[in-house]
C-alpha positions in Angstrom: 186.1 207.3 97.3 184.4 203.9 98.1 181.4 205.7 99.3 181.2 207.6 96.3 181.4 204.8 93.7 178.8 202.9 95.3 176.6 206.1 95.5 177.7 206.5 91.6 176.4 203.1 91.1 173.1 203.4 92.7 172.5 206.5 90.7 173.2 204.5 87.3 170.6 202.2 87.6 167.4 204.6 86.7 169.6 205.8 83.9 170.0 202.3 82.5 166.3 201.3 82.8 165.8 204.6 80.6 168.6 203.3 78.0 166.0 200.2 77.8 163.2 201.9 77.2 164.8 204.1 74.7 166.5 201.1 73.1 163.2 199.1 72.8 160.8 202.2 71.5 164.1 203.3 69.0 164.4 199.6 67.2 160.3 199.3 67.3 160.1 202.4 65.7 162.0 201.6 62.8 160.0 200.9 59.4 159.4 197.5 58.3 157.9 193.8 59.5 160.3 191.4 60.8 158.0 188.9 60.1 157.4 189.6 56.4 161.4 189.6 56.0 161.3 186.4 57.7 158.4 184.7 55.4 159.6 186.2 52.5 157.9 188.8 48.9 155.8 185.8 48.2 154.6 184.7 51.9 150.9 184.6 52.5 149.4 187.0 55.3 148.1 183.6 57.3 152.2 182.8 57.6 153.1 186.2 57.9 150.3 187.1 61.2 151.6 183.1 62.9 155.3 184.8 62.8 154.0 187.6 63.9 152.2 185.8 67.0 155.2 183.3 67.3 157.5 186.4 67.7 155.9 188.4 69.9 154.9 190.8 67.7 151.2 190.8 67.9 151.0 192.2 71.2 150.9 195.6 73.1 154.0 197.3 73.1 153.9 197.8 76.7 153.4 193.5 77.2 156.5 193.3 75.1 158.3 195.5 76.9 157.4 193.5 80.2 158.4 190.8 78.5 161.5 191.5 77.4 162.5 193.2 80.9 161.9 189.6 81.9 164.2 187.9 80.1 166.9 190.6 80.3 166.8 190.0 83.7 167.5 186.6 83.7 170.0 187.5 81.4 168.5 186.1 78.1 168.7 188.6 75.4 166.4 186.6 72.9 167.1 184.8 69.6 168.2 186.3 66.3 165.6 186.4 64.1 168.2 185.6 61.0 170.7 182.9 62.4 167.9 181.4 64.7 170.8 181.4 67.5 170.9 182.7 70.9 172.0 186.8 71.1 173.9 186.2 73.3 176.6 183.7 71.8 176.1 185.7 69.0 177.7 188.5 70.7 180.0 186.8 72.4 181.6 185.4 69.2 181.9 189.2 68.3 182.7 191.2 71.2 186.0 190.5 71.7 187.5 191.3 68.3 186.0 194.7 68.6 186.9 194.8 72.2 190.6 194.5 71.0 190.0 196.9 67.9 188.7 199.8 70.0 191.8 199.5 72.6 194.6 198.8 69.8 193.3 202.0 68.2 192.5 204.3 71.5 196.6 203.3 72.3 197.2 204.6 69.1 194.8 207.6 69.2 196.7 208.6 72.5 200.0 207.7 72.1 200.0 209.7 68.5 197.7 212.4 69.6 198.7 213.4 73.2 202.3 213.1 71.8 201.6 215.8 69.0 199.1 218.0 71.2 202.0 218.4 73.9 204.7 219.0 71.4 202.6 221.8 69.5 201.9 223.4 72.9 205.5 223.4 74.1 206.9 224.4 70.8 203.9 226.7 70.0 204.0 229.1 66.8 207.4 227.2 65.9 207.5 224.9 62.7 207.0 221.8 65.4 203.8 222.8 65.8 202.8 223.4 62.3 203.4 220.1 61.8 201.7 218.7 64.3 198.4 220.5 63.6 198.8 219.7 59.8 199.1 216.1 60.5 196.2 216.8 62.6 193.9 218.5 60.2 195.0 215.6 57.9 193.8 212.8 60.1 190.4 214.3 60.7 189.7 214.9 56.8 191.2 211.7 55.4 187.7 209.5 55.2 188.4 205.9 57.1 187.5 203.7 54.4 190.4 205.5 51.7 193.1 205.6 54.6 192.0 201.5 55.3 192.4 200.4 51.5 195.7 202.7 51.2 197.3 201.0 54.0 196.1 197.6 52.9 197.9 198.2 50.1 201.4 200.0 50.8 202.3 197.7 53.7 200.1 194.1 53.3 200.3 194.1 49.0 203.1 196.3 48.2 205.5 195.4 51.5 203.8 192.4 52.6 204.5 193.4 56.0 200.9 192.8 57.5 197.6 190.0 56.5 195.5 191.8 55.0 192.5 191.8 56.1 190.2 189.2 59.0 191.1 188.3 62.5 192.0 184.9 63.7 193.9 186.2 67.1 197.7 187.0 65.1 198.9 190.7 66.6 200.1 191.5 63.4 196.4 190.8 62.0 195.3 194.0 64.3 198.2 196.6 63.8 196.8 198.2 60.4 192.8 197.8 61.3 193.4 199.7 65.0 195.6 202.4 63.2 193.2 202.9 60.9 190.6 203.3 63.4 192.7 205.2 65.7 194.1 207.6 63.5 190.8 209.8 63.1 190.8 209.6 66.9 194.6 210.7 67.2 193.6 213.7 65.2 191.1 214.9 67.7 192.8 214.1 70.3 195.7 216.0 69.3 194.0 219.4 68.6 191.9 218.9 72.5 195.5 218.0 74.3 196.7 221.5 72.6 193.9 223.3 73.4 194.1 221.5 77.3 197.9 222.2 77.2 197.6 226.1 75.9 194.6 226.4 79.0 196.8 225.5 81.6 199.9 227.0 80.6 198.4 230.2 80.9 197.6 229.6 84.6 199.0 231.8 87.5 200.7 228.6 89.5 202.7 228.1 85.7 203.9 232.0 86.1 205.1 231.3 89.7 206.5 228.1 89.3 208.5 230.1 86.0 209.3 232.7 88.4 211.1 230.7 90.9 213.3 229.1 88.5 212.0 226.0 88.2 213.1 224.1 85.4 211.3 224.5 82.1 211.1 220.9 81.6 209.6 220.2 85.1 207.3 223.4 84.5 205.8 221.5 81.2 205.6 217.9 82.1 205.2 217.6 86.1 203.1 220.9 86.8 201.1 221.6 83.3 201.0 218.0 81.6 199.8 216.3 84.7 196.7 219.3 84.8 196.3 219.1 81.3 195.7 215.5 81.0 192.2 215.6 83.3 189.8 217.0 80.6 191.9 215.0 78.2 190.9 211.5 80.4 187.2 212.9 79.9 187.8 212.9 76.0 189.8 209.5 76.0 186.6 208.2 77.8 184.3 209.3 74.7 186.1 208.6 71.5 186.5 205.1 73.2 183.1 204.4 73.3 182.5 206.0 70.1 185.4 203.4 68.9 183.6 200.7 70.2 180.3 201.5 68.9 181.6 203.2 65.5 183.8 200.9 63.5 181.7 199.7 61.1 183.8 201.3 58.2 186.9 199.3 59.7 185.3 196.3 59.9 184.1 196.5 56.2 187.3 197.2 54.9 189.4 194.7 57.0 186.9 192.4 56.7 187.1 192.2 60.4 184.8 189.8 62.9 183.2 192.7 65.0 180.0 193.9 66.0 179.3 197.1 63.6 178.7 194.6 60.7 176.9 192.3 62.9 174.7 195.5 63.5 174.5 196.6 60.2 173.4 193.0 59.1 170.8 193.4 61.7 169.2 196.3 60.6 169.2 195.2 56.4 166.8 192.7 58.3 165.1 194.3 61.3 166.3 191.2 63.6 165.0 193.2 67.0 166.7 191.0 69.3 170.0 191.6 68.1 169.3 195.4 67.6 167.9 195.9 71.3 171.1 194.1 72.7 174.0 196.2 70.7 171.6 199.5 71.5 172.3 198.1 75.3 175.4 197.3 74.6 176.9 200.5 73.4 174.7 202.5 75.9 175.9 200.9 79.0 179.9 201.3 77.4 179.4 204.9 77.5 177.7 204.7 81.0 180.2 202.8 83.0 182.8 204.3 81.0 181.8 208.2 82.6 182.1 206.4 85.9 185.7 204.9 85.4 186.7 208.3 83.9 185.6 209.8 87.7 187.7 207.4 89.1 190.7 208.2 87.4 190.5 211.5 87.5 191.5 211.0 91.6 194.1 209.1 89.9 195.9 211.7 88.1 195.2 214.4 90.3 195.0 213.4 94.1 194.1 217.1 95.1 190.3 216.0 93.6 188.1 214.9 96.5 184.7 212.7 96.4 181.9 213.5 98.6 
C-alpha cells in the first residue's frame, strides 16, 4: 500500500502543474483591469499603465506565468492587490474557520444522512422510509440562505440557545453555521447511502448469508453496511471539498470569518493574487482528497488490494 501511495503521489504532480495553468489562464481571463480598480473612475491612463507595470501586468502572459511559478515555488503566493498584505497571512487568517466549518457540517452531513439512508434501506417501502426520503427531498430543496436566517432566529433570537452569528473559537458559535451547511449535504448523502444500501442488498453473498440463518441484524450492518459504505467514502470525499470551497452563502448569513467571502470580495475587485491562490487552494483539496479516499477504502474493506 506504501508503494502505491508514493506511485499515487508521483502521478499528482503533472495534474497539479495543470491546476496552475488553468487557475492562472481562468482568473486572467476574467473581464476587467485590476489596475484601473486600483487607481480609481477618475485615475489618469499615465497612473493607470505605472500600476499596470508595477503589477506585472504589462507583460506576456507566458513571463507572468514564469513568474508566478517562481514565487509559488518558494512558497510566496503574492500580495493582495486590496489589503496590500501578503496572500498568504491572508489566508491563513481564514483557513481555519472554514477548515472547521466544512468538518462540523460533513459530521453532520454523515451522521444525519448515512443514518436516514440505512434506515430507509432496512425498513424499505415502510412509513420509516417515507420519512426519511421526505426529510431528504426537504433538505435538498430548502435554499441555504432561508434555512440559515430560520435557524438564526428559532434557536439564537427566539431560544437564545446559540450566538448568532461570527466566530471567535466558542463551539457553540459553530453548531448552527455547520448544520446549516451540512444539512443540504445530509440530504444527498442520504438518498446515495439508500441507493448504496438497496445495490448491495440485492447481492448473491446477502441471499446466502439469509439462507444460512444468519442474523438479520448481522446480515444488514456487518455484511451489507460495511460494502455499502465504499462508494459512500467516494461521495463523503466530494461534498467535502465542495463544503470547503462552497460556503459562501453560510458565511454571508453567519457572518462567518471564511474564505468564500474572502473570495467573493476578491473577485468584486479582480485582486489576482488572491484569486490564483483559493483557485489552488480548492483544486489541490479535491486532489489530495481522491487520494485519501483510496486509502480508506483499504480501510473499510481489507479484501481491496493496491498494485
Amino acid at each position: 500500500m506504501v508503494k502505491y501511495f508514493l506511485k499515487r503521489c508521483i502521478a499528482m504532480l503533472p495534474v497539479l502543474l495543470v491546476i496552475t495553468i488553468l487557475a492562472f489562464a481562468f482568473v486572467h481571463l476574467l473581464p476587467g483591469d485590476p489596475a484601473r480598480m486600483m487607481a480609481g473612475e477618475d485615475a489618469d491612463p499615465e497612473t493607470i499603465e505605472m500600476l499596470r507595470h508595477e503589477l506585472g501586468l504589462d507583460q506576456p502572459l507566458p513571463i507572468q506565468y514564469i513568474t508566478y511559478m517562481g514565487k509559488l515555488l518558494k512558497g510566496d503566493l503574492g500580495i493582495s492587490l486590496r489589503t496590500k498584505l501578503p496572500v498568504f497571512e491572508e489566508l491563513k487568517l481564514r483557513y481555519l474557520p472554514t477548515m472547521y466549518l466544512a468538518v462540523a457540517g460533513m459530521l453532520w452531513s454523515c451522521v444525519i444522512g448515512v443514518l436516514f439512508g440505512a434506515i430507509a434501506a432496512i425498513y424499505s417501502g415502510r412509513w420509516q422510509d417515507y420519512a426519511a426520503m421526505i426529510a431528504s427531498v426537504s433538505g435538498i430543496s430548502v435554499p441555504q440562505f432561508w434555512l440559515g436566517l430560520l435557524a438564526i432566529q428559532l434557536f439564537s433570537v427566539y431560544l437564545g440557545w446559540f450566538p448568532v452569528a461570527g466566530f471567535s473559537g466558542k463551539l457553540s458559535e459553530l453548531v448552527l453555521p455547520s448544520f446549516t451547511l451540512g444539512a443540504t449535504v445530509a440530504a444527498i448523502m442520504a438518498r446515495f447511502t439508500l441507493s448504496a444500501f438497496l445495490d448491495v442488498l440485492d447481492e448473491d453473498y446477502i441471499n446466502t448469508a439469509r439462507a444460512k440463518g444468519v442474523k438479520e441484524s448481522v446480515v444488514m450492518w456487518k455484511h451489507a453496511f460495511r460494502n455499502a459504505l465504499i462508494p459512500v467514502v467516494t461521495m463523503v470525499g466530494l461534498q467535502f471539498g465542495f463544503l470547503l470551497g462552497g460556503s459562501v452563502v453560510v458565511e454571508t448569513v453567519f457572518a462567518w470569518p471564511g474564505l468564500g467571502r474572502f473570495m467573493i470580495e476578491a473577485v468584486e475587485v479582480r485582486d489576482y493574487p488572491v484569486l490564483q491562490a483559493l483557485l489552488l487552494l480548492y483544486s489541490f483539496h479535491f486532489v489530495f482528497i481522491n487520494l485519501l479516499v483510496d486509502m480508506i477504502y483499504g480501510i473499510i474493506n481489507p479484501e481491496i488490494r493496491y498494485e
